[in-house]
PyMOL Python script that loads the backbone (N, CA, C, O; Angstrom):
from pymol import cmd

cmd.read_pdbstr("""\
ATOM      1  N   UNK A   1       0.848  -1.170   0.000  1.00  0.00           N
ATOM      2  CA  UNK A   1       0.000   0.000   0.000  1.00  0.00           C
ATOM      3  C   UNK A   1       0.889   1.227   0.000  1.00  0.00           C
ATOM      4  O   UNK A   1       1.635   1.517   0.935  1.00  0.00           O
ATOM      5  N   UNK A   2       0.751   1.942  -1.144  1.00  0.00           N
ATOM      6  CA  UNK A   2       1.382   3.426  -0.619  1.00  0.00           C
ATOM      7  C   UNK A   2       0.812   4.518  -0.899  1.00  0.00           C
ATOM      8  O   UNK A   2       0.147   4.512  -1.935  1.00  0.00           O
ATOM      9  N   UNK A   3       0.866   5.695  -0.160  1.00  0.00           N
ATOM     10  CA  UNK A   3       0.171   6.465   1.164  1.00  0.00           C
ATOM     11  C   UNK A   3       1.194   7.789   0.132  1.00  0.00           C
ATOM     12  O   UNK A   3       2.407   7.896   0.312  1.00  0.00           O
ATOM     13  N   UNK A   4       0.470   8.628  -0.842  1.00  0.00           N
ATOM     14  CA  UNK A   4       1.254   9.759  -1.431  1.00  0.00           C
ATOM     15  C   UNK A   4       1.079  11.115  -0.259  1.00  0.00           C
ATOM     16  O   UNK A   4       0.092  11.266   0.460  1.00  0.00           O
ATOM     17  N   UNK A   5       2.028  11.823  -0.281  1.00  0.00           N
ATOM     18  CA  UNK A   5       2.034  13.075   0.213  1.00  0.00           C
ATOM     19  C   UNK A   5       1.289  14.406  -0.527  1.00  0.00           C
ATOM     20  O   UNK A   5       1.612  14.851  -1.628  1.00  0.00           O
ATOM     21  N   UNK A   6       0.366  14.859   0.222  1.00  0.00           N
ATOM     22  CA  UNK A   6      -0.519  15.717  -0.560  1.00  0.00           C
ATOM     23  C   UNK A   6       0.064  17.360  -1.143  1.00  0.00           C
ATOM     24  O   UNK A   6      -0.397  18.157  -1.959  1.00  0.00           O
ATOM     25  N   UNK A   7       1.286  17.360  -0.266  1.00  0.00           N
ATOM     26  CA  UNK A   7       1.977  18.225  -0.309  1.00  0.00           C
ATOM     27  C   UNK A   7       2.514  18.629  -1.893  1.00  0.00           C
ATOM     28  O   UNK A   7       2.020  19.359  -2.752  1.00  0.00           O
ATOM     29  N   UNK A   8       4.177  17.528  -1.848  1.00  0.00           N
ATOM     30  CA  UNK A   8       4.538  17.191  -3.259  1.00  0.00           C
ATOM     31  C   UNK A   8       4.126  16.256  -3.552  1.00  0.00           C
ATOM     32  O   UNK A   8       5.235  16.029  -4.037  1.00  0.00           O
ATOM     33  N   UNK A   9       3.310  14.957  -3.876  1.00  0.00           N
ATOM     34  CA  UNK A   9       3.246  13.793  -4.372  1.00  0.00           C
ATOM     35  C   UNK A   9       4.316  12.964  -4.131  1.00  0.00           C
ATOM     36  O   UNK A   9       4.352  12.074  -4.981  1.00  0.00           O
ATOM     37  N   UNK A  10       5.409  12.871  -3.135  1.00  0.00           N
ATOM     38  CA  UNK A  10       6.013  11.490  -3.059  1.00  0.00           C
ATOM     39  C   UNK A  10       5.203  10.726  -2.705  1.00  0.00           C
ATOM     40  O   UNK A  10       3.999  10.972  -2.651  1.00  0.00           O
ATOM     41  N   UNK A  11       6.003   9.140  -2.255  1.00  0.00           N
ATOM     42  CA  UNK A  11       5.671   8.310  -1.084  1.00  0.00           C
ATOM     43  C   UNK A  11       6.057   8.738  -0.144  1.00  0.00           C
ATOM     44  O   UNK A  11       7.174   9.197   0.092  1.00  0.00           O
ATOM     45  N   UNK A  12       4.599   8.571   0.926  1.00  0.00           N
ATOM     46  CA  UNK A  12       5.195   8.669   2.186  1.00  0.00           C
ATOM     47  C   UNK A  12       5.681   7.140   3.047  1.00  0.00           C
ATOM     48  O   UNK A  12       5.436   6.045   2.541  1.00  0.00           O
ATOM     49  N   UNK A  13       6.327   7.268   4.277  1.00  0.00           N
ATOM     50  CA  UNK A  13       7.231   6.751   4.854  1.00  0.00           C
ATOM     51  C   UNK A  13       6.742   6.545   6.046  1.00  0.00           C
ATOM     52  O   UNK A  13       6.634   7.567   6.723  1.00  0.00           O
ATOM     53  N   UNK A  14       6.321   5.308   6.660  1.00  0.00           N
ATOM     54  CA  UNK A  14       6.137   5.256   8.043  1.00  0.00           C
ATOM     55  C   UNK A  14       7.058   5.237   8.852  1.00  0.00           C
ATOM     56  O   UNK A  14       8.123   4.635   8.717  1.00  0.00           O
ATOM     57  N   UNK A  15       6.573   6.171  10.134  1.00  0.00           N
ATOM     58  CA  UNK A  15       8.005   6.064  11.085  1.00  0.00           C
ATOM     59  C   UNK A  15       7.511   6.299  12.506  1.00  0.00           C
ATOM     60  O   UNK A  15       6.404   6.765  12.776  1.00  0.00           O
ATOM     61  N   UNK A  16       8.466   5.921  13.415  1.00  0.00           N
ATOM     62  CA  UNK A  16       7.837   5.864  15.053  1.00  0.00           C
ATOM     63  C   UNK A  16       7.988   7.442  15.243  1.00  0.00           C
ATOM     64  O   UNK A  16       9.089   7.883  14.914  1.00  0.00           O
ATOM     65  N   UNK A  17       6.920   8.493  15.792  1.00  0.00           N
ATOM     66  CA  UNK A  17       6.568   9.287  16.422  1.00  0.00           C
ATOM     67  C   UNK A  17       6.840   9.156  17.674  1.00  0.00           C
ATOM     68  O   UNK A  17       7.307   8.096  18.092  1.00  0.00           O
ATOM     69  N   UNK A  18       6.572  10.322  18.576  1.00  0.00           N
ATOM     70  CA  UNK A  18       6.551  10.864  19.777  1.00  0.00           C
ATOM     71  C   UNK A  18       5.116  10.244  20.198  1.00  0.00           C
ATOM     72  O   UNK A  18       5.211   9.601  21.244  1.00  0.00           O
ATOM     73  N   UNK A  19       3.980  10.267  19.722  1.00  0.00           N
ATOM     74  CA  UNK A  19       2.305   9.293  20.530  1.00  0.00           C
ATOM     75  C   UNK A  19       2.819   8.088  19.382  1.00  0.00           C
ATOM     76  O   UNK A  19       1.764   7.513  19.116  1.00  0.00           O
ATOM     77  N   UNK A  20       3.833   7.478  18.637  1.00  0.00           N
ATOM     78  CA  UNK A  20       3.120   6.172  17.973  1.00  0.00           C
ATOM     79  C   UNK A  20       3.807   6.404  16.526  1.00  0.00           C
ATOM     80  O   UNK A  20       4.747   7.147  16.244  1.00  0.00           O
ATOM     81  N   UNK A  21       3.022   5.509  15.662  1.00  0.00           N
ATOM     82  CA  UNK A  21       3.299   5.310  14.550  1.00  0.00           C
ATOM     83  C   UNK A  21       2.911   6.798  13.200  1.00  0.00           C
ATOM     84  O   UNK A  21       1.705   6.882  12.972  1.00  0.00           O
ATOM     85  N   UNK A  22       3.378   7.343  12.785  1.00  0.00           N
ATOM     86  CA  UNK A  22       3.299   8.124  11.801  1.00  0.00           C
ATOM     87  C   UNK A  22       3.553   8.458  10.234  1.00  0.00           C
ATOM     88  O   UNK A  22       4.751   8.668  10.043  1.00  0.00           O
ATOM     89  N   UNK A  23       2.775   8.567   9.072  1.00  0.00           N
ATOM     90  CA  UNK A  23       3.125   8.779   8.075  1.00  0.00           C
ATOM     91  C   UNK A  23       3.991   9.834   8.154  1.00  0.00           C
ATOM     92  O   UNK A  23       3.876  10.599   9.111  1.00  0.00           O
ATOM     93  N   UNK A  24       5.105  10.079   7.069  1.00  0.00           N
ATOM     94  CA  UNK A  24       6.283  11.245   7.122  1.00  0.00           C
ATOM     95  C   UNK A  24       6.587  11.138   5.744  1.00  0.00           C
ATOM     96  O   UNK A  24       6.324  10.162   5.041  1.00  0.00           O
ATOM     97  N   UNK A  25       7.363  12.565   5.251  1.00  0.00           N
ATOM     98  CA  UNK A  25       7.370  12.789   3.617  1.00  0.00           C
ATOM     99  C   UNK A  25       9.041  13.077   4.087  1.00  0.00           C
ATOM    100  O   UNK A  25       9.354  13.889   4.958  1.00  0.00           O
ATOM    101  N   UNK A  26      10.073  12.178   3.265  1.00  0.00           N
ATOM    102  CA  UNK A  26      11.242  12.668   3.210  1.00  0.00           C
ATOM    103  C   UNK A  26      11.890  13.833   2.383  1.00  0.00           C
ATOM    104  O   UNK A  26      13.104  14.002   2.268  1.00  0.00           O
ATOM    105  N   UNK A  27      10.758  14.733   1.737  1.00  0.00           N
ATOM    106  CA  UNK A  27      10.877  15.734   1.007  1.00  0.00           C
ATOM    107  C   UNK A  27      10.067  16.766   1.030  1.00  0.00           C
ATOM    108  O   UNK A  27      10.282  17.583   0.135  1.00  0.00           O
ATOM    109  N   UNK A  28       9.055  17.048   1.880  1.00  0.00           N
ATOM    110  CA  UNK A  28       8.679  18.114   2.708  1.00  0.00           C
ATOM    111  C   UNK A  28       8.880  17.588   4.227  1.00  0.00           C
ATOM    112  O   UNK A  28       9.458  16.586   4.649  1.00  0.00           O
ATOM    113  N   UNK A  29       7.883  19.096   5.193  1.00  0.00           N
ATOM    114  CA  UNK A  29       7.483  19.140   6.359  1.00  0.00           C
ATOM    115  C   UNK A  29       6.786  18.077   6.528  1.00  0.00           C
ATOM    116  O   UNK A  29       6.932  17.566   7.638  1.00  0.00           O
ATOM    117  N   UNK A  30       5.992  17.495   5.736  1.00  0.00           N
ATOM    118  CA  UNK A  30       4.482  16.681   6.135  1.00  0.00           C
ATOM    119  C   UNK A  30       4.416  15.550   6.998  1.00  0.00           C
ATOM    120  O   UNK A  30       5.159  14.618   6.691  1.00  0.00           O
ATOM    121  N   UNK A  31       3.692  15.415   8.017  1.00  0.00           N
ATOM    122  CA  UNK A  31       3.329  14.163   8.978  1.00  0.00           C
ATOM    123  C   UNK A  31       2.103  14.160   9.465  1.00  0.00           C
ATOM    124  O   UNK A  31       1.607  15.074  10.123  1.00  0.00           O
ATOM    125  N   UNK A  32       1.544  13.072   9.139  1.00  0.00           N
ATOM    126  CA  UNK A  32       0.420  12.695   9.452  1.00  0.00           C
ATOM    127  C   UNK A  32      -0.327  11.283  10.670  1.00  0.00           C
ATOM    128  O   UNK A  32      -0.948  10.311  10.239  1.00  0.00           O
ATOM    129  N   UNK A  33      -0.084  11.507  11.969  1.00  0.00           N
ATOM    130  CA  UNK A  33      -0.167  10.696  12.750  1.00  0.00           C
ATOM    131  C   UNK A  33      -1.325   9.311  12.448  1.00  0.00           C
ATOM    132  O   UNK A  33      -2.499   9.390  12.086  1.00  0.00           O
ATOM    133  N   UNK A  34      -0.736   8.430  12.661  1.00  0.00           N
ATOM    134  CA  UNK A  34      -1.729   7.219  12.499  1.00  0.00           C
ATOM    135  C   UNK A  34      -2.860   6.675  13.669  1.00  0.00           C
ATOM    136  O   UNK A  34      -2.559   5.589  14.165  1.00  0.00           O
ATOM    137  N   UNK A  35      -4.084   7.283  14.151  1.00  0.00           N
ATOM    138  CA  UNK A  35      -4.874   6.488  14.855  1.00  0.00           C
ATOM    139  C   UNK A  35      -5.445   5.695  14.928  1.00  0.00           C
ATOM    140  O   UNK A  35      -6.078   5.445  15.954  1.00  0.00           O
ATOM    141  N   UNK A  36      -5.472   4.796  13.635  1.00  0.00           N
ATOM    142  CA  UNK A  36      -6.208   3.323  13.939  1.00  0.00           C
ATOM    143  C   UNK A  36      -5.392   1.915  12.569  1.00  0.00           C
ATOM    144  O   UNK A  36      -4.559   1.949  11.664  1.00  0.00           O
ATOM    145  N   UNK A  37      -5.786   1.461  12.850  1.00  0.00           N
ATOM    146  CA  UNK A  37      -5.034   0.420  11.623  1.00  0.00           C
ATOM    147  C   UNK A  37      -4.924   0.958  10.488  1.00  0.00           C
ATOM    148  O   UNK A  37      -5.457   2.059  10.343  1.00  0.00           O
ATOM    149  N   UNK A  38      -4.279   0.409   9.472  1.00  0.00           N
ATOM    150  CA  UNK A  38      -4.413   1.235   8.115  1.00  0.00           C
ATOM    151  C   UNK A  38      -3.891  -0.367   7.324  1.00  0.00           C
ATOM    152  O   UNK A  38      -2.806  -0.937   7.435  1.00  0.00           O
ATOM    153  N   UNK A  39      -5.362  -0.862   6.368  1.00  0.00           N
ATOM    154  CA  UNK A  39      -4.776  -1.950   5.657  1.00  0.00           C
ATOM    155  C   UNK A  39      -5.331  -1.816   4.780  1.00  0.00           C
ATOM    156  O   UNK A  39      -6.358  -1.139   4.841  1.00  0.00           O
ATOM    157  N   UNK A  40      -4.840  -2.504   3.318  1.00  0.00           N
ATOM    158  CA  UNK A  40      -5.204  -2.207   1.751  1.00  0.00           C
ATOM    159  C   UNK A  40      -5.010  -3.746   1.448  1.00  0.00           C
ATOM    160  O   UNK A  40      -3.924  -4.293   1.642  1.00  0.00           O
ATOM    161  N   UNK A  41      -6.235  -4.491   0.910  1.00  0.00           N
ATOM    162  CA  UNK A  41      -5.940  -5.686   0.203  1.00  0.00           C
ATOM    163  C   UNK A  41      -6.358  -5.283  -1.490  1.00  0.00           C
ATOM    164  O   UNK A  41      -7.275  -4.618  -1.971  1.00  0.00           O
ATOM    165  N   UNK A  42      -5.339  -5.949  -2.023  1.00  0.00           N
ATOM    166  CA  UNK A  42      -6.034  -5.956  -3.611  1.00  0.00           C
ATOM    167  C   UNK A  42      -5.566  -7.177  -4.536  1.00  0.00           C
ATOM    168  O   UNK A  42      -4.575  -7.120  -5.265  1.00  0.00           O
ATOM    169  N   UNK A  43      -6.301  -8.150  -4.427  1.00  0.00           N
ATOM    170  CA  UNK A  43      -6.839  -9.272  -5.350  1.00  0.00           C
ATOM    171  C   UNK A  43      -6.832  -8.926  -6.662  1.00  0.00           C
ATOM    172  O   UNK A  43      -7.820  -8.334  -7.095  1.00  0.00           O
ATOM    173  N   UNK A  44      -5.777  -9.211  -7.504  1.00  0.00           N
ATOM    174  CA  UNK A  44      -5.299  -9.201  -9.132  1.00  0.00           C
ATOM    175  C   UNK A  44      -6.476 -10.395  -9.600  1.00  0.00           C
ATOM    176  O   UNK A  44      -6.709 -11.426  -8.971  1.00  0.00           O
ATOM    177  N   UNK A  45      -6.967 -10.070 -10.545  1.00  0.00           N
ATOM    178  CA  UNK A  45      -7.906 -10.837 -11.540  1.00  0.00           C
ATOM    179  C   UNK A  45      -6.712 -11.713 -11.974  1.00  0.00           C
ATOM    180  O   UNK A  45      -5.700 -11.134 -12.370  1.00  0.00           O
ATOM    181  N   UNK A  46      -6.742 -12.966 -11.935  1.00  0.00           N
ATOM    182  CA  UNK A  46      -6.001 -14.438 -12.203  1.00  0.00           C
ATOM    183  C   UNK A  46      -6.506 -14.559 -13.997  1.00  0.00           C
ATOM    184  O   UNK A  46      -7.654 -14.783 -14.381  1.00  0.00           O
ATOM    185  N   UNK A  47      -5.690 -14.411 -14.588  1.00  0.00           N
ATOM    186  CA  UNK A  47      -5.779 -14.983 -16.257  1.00  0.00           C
ATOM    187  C   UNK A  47      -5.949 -16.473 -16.485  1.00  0.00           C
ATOM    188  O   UNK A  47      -5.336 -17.440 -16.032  1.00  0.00           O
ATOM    189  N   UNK A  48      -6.885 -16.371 -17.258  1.00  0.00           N
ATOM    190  CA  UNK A  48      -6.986 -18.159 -17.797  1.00  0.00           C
ATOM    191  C   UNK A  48      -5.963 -18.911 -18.048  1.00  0.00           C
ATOM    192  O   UNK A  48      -5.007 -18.354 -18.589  1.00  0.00           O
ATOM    193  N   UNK A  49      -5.869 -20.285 -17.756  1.00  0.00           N
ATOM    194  CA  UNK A  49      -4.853 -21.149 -17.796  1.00  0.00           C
ATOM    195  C   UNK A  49      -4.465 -21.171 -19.614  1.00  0.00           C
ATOM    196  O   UNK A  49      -3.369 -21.547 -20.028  1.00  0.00           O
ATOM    197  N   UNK A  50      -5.420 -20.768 -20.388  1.00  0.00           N
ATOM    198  CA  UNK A  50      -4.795 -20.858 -22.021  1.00  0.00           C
ATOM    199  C   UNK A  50      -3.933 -19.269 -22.069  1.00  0.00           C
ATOM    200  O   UNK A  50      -2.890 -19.470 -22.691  1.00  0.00           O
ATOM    201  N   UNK A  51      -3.992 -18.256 -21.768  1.00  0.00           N
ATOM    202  CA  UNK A  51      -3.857 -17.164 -21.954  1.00  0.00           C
ATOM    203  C   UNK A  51      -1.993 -17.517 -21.237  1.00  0.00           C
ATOM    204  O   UNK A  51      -0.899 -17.660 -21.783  1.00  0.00           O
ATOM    205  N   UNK A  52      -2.277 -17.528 -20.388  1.00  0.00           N
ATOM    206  CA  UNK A  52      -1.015 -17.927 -19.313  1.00  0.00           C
ATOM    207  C   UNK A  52       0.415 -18.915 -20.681  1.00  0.00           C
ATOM    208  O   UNK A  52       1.532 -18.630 -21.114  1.00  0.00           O
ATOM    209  N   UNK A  53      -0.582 -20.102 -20.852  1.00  0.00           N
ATOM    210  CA  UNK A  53       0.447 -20.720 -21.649  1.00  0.00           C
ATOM    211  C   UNK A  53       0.140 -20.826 -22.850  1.00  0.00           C
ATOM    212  O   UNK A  53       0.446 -21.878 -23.411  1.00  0.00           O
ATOM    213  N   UNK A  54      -0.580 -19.736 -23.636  1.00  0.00           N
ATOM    214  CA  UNK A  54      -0.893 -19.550 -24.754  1.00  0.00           C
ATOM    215  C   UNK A  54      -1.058 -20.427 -26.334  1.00  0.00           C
ATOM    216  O   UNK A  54      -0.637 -20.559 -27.483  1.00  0.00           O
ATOM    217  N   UNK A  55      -2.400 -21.028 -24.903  1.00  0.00           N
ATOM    218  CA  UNK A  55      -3.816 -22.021 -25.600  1.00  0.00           C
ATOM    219  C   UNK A  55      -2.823 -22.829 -26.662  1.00  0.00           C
ATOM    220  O   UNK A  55      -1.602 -22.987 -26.677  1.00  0.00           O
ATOM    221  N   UNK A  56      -4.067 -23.341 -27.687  1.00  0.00           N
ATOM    222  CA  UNK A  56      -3.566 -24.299 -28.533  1.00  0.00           C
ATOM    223  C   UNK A  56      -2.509 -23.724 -29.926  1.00  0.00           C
ATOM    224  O   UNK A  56      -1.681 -24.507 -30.391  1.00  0.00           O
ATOM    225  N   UNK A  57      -2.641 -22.435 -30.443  1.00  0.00           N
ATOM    226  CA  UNK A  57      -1.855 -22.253 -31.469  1.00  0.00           C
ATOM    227  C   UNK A  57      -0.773 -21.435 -31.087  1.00  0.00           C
ATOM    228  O   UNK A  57      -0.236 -20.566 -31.775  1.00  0.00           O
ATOM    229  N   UNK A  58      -0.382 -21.913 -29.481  1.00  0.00           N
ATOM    230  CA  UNK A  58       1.234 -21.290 -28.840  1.00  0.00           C
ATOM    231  C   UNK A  58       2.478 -21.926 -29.728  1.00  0.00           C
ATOM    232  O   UNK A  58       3.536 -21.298 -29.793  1.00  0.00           O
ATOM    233  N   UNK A  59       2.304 -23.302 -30.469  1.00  0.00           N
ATOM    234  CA  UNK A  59       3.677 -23.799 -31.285  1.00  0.00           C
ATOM    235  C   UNK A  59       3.291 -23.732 -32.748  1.00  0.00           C
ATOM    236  O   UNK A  59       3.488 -24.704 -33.477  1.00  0.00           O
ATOM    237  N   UNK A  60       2.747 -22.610 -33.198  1.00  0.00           N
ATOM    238  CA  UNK A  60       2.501 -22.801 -34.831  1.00  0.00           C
ATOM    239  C   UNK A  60       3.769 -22.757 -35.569  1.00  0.00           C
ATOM    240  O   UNK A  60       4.204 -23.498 -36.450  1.00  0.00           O
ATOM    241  N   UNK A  61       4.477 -21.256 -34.753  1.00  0.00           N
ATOM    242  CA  UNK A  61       5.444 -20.609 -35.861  1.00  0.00           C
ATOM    243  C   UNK A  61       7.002 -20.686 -34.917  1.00  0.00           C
ATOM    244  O   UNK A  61       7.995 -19.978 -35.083  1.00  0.00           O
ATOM    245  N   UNK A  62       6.803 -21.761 -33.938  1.00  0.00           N
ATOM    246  CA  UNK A  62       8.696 -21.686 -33.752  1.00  0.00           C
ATOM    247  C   UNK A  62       9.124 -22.433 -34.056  1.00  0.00           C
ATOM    248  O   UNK A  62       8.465 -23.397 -34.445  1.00  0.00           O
ATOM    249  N   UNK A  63      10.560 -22.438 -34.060  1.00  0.00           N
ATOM    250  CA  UNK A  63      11.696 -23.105 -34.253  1.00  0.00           C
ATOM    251  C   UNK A  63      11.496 -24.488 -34.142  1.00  0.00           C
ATOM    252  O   UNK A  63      11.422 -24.817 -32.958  1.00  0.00           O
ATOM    253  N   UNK A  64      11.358 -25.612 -35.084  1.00  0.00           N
ATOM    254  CA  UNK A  64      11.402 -26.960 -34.744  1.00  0.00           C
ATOM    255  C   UNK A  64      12.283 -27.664 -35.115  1.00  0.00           C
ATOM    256  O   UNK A  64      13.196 -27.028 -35.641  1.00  0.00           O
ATOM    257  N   UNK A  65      12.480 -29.154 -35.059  1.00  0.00           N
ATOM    258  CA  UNK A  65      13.498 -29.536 -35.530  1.00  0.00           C
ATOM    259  C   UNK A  65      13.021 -31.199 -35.576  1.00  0.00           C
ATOM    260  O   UNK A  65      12.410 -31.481 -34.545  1.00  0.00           O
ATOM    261  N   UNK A  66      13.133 -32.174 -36.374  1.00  0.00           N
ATOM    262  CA  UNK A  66      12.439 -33.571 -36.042  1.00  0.00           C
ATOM    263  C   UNK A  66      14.067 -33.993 -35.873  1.00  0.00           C
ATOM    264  O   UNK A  66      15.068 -33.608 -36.477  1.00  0.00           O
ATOM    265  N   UNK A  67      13.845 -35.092 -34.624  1.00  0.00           N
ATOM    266  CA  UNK A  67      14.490 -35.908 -33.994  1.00  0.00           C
ATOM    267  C   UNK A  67      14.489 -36.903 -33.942  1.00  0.00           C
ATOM    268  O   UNK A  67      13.978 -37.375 -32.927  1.00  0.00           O
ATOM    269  N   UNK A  68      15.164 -38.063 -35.193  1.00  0.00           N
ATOM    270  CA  UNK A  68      15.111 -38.881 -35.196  1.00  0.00           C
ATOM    271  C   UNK A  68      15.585 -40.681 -33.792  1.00  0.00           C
ATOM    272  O   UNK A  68      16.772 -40.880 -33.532  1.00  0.00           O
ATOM    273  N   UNK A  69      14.987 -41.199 -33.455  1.00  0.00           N
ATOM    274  CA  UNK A  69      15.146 -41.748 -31.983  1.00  0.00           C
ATOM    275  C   UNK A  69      15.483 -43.321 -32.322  1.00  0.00           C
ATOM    276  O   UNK A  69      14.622 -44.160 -32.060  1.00  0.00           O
ATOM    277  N   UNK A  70      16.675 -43.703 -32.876  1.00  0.00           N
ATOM    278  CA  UNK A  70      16.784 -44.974 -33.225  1.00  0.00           C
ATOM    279  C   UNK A  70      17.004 -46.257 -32.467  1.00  0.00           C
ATOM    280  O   UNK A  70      17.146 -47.334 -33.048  1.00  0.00           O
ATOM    281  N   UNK A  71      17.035 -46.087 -30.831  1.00  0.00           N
ATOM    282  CA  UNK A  71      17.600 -46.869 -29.656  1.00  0.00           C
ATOM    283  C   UNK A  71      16.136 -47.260 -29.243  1.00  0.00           C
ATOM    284  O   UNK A  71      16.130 -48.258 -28.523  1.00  0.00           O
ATOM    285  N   UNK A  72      14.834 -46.713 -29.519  1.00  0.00           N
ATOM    286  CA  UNK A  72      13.866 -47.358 -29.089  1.00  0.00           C
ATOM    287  C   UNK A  72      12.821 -47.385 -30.314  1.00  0.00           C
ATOM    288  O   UNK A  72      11.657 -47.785 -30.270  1.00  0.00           O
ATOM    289  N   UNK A  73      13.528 -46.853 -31.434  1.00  0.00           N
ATOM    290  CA  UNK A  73      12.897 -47.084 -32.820  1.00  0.00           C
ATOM    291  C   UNK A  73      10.921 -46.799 -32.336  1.00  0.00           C
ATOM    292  O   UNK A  73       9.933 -47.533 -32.354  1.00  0.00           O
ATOM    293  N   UNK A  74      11.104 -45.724 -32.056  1.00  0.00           N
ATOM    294  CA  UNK A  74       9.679 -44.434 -31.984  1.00  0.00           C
ATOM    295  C   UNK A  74       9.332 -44.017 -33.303  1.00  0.00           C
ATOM    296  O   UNK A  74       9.995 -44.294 -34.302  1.00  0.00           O
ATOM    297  N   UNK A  75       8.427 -43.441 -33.291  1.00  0.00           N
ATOM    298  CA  UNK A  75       8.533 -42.295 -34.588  1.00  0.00           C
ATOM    299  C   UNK A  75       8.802 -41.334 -34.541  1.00  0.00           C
ATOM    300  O   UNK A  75       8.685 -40.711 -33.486  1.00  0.00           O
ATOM    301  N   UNK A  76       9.148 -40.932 -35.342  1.00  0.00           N
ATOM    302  CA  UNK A  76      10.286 -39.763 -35.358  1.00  0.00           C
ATOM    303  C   UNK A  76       9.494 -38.358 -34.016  1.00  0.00           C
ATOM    304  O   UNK A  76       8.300 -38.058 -34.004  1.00  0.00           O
ATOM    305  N   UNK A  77      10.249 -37.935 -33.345  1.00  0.00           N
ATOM    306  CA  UNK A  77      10.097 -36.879 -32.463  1.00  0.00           C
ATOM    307  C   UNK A  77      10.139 -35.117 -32.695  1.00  0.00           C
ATOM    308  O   UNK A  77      11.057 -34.910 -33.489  1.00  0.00           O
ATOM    309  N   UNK A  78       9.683 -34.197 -32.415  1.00  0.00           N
ATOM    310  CA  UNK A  78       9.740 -32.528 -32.805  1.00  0.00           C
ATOM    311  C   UNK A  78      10.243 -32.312 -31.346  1.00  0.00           C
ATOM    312  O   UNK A  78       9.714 -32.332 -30.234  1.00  0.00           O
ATOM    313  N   UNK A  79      11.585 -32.080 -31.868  1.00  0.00           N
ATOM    314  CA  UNK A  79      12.172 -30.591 -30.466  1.00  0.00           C
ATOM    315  C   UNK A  79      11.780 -29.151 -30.831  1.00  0.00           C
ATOM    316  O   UNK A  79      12.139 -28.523 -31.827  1.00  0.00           O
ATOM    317  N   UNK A  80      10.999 -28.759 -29.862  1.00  0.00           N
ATOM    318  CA  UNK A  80      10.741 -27.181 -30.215  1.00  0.00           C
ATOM    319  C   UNK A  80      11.836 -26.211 -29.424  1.00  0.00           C
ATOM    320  O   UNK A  80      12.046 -25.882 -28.256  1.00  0.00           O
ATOM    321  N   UNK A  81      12.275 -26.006 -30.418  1.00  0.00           N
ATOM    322  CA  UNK A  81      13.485 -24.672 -29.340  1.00  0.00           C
ATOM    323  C   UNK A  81      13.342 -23.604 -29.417  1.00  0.00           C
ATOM    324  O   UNK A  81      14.061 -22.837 -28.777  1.00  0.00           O
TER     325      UNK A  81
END
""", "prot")
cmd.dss("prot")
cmd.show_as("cartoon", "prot")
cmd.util.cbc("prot")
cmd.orient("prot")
């Protein structure tokens, strides 16, 4: 969570005060004493599992190479690099 200074727009800086905990601007005067908790949650929207590893036409256009496998006589294999 960060807490801008209304002053200049930095971040401000928490720091122990004289009563407690206090916001402080390392580039003005500004302090703003803290009287009660101060918490910020924020939950990012999670992308679809195709988007992430980009679904089915993610290997159209790279680099391949067929690999022929003669020790267990397969059919032939694609290394994608």
């Amino acid at each position: 969570m960060l807490i801008f200074c209304p002053s200049c727009g930095n971040a401000l800086i928490v720091e122990e005060g004289q009563r407690g905990y206090r916001f402080a601007c390392n580039m003005c005067p500004y302090v703003h004493n803290i009287n009660r908790k101060v918490t910020s949650r924020k939950y990012p929207k999670l992308k679809e599992v195709d988007d992430v590893l980009g679904g089915s036409a993610a290997r159209e256009n790279v680099d391949s190479t067929k690999l022929c496998v003669t020790t267990c006589r397969l059919q032939p294999q694609i290394l994608y690099i």
